[in-house]
C-alpha positions in Angstrom: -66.7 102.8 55.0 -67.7 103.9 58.4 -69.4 100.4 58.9 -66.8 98.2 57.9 -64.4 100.2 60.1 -67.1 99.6 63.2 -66.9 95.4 61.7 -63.5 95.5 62.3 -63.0 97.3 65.4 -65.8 94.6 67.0 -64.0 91.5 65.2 -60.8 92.9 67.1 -62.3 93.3 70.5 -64.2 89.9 70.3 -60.7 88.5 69.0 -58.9 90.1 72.2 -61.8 88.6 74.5 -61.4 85.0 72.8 -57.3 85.2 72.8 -57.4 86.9 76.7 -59.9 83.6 77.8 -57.5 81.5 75.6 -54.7 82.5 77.4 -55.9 82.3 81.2 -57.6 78.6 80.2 -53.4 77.8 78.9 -52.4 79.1 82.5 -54.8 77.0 84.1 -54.2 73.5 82.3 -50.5 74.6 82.6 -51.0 75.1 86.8 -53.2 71.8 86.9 -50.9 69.8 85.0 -47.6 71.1 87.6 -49.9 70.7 90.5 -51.1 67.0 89.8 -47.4 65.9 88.5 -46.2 67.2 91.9 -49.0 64.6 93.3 -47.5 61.9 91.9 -44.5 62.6 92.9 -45.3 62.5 96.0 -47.9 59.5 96.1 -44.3 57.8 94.7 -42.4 59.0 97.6 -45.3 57.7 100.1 -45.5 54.3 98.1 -41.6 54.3 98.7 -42.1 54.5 102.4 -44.8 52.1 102.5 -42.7 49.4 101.1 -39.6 50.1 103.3 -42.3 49.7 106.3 -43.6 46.6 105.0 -40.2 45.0 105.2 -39.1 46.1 108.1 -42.6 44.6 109.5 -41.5 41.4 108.1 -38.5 41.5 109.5 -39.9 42.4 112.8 -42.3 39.9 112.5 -39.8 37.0 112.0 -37.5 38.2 114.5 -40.6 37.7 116.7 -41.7 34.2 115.9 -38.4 33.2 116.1 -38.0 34.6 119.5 -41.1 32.6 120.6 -39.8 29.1 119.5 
């Protein structure tokens, strides 16, 4: 009986390792997954202020050529 007790107490110890490594991997993809949505986010706020620069370029830009006719 001894042996199957020492079977069992190193199935629940390799169990622990495997759930505790389980876990932090979880925390990881979770932490990844916030960090690159907040990259979008902001590569959408950034694309937002290139295209409110782009017009106002245009605008600038035709205000100019008309200023030179």
């Amino acid at each position: 009986m001894a042996e199957k007790s020492k079977l069992k107490d190193a199935a629940v110890k390799i169990g622990a390792a495997a759930g505790t490594i389980d876990s932090r991997a979880h925390k990881a993809i979770h932490k990844a997954a916030e960090a690159a949505h907040v990259a979008n986010q902001e590569l959408m706020e950034i694309t937002k202020q290139v295209e409110a620069l782009k017009k106002q370029l245009a605008k600038s830009s035709k205000r100019l050529q008309d200023a030179l006719k």
